[in-house]
C-alpha positions as CSV (number, residue, x, y, z in Angstrom):
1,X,-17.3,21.1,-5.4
2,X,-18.2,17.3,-4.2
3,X,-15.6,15.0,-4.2
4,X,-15.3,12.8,-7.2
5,X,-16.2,9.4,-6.1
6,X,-19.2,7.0,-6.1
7,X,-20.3,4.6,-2.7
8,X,-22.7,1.6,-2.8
9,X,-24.0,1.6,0.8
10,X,-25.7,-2.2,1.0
11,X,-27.3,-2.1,-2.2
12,X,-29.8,-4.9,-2.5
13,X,-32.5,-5.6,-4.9
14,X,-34.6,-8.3,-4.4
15,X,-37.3,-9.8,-6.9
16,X,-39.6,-11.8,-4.4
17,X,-37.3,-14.4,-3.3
18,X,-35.4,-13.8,-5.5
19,X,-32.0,-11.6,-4.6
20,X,-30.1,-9.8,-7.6
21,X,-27.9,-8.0,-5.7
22,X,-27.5,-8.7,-1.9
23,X,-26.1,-5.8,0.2
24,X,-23.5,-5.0,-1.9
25,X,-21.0,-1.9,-0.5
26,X,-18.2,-0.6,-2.3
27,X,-15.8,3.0,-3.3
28,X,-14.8,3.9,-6.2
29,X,-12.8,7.0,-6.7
30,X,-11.2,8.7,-9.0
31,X,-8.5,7.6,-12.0
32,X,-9.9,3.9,-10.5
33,X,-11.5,2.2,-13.8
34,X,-13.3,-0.6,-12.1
35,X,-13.9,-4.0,-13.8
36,X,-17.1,-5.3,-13.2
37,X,-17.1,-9.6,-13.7
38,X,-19.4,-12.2,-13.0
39,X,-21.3,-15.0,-14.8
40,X,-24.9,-14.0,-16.4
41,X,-27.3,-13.4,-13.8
42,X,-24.4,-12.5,-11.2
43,X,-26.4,-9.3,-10.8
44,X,-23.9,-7.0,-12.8
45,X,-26.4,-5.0,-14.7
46,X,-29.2,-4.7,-12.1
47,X,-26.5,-3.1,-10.2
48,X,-25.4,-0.9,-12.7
49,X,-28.8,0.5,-13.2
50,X,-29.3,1.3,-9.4
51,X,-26.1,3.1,-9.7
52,X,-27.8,5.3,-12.4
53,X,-31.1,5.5,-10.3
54,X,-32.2,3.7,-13.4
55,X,-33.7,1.0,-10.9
56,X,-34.7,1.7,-7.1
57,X,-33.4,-0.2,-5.1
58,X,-34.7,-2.3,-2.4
59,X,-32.8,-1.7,0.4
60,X,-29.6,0.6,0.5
61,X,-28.3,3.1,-1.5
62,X,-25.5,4.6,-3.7
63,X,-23.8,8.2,-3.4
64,X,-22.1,10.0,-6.5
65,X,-19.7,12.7,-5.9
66,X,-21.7,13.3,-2.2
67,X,-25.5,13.0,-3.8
68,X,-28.3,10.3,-2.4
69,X,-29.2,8.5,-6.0
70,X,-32.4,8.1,-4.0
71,X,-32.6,11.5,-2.0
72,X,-30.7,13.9,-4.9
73,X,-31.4,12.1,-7.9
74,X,-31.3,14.5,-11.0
75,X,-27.6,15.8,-9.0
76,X,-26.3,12.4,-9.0
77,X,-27.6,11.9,-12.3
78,X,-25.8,14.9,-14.2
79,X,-22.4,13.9,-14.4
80,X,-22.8,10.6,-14.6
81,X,-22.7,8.7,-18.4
82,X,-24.2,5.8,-18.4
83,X,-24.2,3.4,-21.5
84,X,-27.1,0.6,-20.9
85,X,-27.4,-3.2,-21.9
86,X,-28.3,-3.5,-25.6
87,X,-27.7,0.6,-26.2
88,X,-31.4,1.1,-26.5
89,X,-31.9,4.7,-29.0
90,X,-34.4,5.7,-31.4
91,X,-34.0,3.6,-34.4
92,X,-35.9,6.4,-37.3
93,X,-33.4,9.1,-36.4
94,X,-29.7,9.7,-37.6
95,X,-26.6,9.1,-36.0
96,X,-26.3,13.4,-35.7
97,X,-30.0,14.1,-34.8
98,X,-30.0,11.3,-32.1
99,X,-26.8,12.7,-30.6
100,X,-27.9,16.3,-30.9
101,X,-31.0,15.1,-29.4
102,X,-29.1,13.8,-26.3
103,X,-26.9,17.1,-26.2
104,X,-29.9,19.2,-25.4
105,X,-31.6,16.7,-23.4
106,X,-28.3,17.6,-21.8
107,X,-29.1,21.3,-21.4
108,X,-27.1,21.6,-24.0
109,X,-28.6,24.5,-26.8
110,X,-27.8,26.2,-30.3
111,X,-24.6,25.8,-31.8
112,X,-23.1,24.5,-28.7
113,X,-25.3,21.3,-29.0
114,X,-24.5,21.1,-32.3
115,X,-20.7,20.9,-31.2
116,X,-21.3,18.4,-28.7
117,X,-22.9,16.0,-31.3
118,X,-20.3,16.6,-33.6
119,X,-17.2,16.3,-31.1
120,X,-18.8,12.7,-30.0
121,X,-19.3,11.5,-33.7
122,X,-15.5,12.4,-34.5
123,X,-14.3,11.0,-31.3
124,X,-15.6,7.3,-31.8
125,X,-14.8,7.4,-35.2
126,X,-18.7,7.5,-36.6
127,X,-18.1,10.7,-39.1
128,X,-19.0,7.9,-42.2
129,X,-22.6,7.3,-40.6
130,X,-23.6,10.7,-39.2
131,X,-26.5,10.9,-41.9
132,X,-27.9,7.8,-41.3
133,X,-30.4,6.2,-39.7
134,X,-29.6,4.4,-36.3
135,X,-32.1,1.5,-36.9
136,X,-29.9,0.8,-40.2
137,X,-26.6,0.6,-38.2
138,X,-24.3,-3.0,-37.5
139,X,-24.5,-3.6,-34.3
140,X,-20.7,-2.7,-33.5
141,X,-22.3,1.3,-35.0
142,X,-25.1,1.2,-32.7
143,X,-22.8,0.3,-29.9
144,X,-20.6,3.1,-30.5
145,X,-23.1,5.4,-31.1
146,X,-24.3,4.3,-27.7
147,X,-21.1,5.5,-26.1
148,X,-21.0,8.6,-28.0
149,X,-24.1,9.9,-26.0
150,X,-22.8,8.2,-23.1
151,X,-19.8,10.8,-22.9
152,X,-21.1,13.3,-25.1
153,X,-21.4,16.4,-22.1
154,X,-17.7,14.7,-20.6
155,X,-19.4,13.4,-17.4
156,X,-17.2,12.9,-14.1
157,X,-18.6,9.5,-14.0
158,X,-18.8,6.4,-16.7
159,X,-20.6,3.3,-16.1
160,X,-20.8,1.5,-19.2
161,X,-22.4,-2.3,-19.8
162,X,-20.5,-4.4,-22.1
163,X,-18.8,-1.2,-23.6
164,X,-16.8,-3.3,-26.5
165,X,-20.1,-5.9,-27.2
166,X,-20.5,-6.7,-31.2
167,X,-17.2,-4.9,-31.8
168,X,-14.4,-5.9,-34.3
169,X,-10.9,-5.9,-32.9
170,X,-10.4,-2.9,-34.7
171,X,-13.0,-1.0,-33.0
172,X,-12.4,-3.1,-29.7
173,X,-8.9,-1.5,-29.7
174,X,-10.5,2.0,-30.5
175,X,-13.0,2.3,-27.5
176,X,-10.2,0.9,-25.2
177,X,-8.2,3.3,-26.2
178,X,-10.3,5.9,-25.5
179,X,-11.5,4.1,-22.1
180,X,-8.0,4.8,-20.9
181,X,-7.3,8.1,-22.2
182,X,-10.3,9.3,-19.9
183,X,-9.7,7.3,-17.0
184,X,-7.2,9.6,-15.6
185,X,-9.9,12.4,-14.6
186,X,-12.7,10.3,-14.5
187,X,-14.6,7.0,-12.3
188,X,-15.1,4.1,-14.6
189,X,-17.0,1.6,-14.1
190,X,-17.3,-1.5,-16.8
191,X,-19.3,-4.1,-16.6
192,X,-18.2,-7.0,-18.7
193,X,-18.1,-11.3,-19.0
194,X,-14.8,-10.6,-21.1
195,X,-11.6,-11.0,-19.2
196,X,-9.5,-9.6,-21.9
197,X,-11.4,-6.6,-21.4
198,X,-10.3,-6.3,-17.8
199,X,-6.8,-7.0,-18.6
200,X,-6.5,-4.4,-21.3
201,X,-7.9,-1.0,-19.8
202,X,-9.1,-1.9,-16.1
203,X,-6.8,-1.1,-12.8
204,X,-9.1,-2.6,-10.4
205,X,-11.5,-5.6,-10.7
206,X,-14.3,-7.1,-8.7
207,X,-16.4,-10.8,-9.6
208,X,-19.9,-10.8,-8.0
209,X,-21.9,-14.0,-7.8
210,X,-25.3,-14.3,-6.7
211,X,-25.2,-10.7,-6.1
212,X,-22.8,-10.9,-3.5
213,X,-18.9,-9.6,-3.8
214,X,-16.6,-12.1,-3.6
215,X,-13.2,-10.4,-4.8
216,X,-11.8,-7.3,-5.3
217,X,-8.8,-6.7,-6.7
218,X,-6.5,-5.4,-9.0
219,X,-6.4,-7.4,-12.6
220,X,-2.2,-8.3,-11.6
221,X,-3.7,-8.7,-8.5
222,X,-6.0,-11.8,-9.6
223,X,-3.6,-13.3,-12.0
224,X,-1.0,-13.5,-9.2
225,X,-4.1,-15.9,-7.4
226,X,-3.9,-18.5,-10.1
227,X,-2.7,-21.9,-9.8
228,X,-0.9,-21.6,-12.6
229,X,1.2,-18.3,-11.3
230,X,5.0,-18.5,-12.3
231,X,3.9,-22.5,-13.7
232,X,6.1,-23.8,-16.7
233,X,4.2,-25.0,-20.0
234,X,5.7,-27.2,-22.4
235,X,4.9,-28.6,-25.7
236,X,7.5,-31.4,-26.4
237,X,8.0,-34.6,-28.3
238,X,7.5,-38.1,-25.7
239,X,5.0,-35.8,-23.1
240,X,4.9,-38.8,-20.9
241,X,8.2,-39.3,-20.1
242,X,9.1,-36.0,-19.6
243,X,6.4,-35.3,-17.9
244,X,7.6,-38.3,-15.1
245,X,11.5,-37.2,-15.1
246,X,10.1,-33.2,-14.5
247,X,7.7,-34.8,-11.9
248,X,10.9,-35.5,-9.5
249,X,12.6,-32.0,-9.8
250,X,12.3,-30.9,-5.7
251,X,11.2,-27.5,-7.3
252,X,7.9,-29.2,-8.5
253,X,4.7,-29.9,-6.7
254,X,3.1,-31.2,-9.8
255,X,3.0,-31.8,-13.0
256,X,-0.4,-31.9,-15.2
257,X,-0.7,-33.3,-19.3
258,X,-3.4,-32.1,-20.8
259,X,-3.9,-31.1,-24.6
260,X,-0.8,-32.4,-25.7
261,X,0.6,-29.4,-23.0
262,X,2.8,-30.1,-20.1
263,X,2.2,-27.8,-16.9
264,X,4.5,-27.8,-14.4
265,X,3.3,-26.4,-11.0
266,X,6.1,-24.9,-8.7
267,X,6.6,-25.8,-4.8
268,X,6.0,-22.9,-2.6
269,X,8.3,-20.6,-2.8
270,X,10.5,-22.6,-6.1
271,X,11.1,-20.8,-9.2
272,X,11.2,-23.5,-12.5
273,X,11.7,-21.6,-15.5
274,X,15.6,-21.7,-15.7
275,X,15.3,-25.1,-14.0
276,X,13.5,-26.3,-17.1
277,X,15.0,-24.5,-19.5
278,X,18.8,-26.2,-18.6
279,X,16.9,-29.5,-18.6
280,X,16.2,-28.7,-22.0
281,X,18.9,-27.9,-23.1
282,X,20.7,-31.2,-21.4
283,X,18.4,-34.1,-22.1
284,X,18.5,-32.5,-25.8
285,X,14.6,-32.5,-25.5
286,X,12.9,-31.6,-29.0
287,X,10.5,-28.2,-27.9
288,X,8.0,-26.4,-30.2
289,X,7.1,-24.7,-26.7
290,X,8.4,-23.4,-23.5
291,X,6.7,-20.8,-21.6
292,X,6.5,-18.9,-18.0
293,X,3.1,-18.4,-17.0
294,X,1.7,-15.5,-15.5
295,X,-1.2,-16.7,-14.6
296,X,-4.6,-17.5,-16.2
297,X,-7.8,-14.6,-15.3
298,X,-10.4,-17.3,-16.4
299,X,-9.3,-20.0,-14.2
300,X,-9.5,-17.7,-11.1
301,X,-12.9,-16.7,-12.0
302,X,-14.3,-20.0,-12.5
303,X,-12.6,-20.8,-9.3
304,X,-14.1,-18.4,-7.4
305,X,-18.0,-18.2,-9.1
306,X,-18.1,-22.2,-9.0
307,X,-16.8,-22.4,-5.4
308,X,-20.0,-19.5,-4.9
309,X,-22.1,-22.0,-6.3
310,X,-21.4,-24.9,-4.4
311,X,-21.8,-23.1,-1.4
């Protein structure tokens, strides 16, 4: 049996001059469920579909469990489950003969079909729709009916575009649930532009700009990498003038006001939570707010794409 894992070898995909995806290499292997970030036109979802031999690429190539998605296509291309931008279907059909459709498009036949339609309507929650049409669905329905064909014959491998997009937080909490109760025996890869996505059910992120990596990480990982990292945030009466007595603790390198919020940036090395807190508690300082922050995902990314687009 081939060894569960996919490899982008240099995948590039150019549209004139214009490069998507510039020689882009990377592994993925198993229990890894890879977060996929960058801002719109980073390339995300042109590399997605080369991964699914969806798109050729230009130069380079990608391997899935040890098949060419060039060379061995239709190998590669059985276990993987692939869940496309926008969740295209067909619109006249129900919710069961679409996903029965799929099943034996699957190879799938007879009753066992039928069970494989059924088993992927129960599992994301889409047993008060199965009779009707697809083009009459929400769009959080058509989405989840989109990932119900996506891992309706269990593939090995799961790439999924925007998995959670046009969901409530109800059904947002759902597919994540599910996303990591089959990451254990499974790659998956999710491509999204929400960081609260990557936070919740990824173990490993990377942030492409221009087509190019430019991180890769795990989500702790990146957090660790922001300026604010172990930072203190207070809300307090007189922000000014605390702001200039915290400024001249020796465990501060800076202090920031913004918001009516008071961010106060360690030295290297300086821990300032407890500081803080005693000062608190000595000056008699009125606080609605103190906090210890871990570090904010959204100011590392636009720290890292904008520095890519200055360049």
């Amino acid at each position: 049996m081939s060894e569960l894992r996919i490899e982008a070898r240099s995948l590039s995909k150019h549209y004139g001059s214009l490069r998507a995806v510039d020689q882009l290499s990377f592994e993925v292997g198993p229990g890894e469920v890879l977060g996929f970030l960058g801002p719109n036109g980073a390339g995300k979802s042109t590399t997605m579909k080369m991964l699914t031999g969806f798109l050729a690429p230009t130069a380079g190539t990608a391997v899935i469990n040890g098949h060419d998605i060039i060379d061995d296509s239709l190998a590669a291309r059985r276990s993987i489950g692939y869940l496309p931008e926008g969740a295209p279907a067909y619109g006249e059909m129900t919710v069961r003969k679409f996903l029965e459709f799929i099943a034996r498009a699957r190879g799938f036949r007879g009753r066992e079909a039928l069970g494989k339609a059924g088993a992927a309507i129960e599992r994301l929650n889409l047993s008060t729709v199965p009779e009707q049409p697809i083009e009459t669905l929400s769009k959080g329905f058509k989405r989840r009916v989109g990932l119900a064909q996506a891992i309706l014959h269990d593939p090995q491998v799961l790439i999924l575009d925007e998995p959670t997009d046009g969901l409530d937080p109800n059904q947002k909490h759902e597919v994540r649930h599910l996303i990591r109760d089959m990451s254990s025996e499974k790659i998956i890869v999710i491509s999204t532009h929400m960081l609260e996505e990557v936070h919740a059910v990824c173990n490993r992120a990377m942030i492409i700009s221009n087509g190019r990596l430019l991180v890769d990480d795990t989500p702790d990982g990146l957090i660790a990498s922001s300026r604010y990292h172990n930072a203190v945030t207070l809300v307090v009466e007189q922000p000014e003038r605390v702001a200039s007595i915290l400024s001249e603790l020796p465990q501060s390198r800076k202090v920031e006001l913004r918001e009516g919020e008071l961010t106060v940036f360690p030295a290297p090395g300086e821990s300032l939570f407890e500081v803080i807190s005693d000062m608190v508690r000595e000056k008699g300082w009125s606080v609605s707010e103190l906090r210890l922050e871990a570090g904010r995902l959204d100011e590392v990314f636009r720290h890292v794409t904008r520095g890519e687009a200055a360049k």
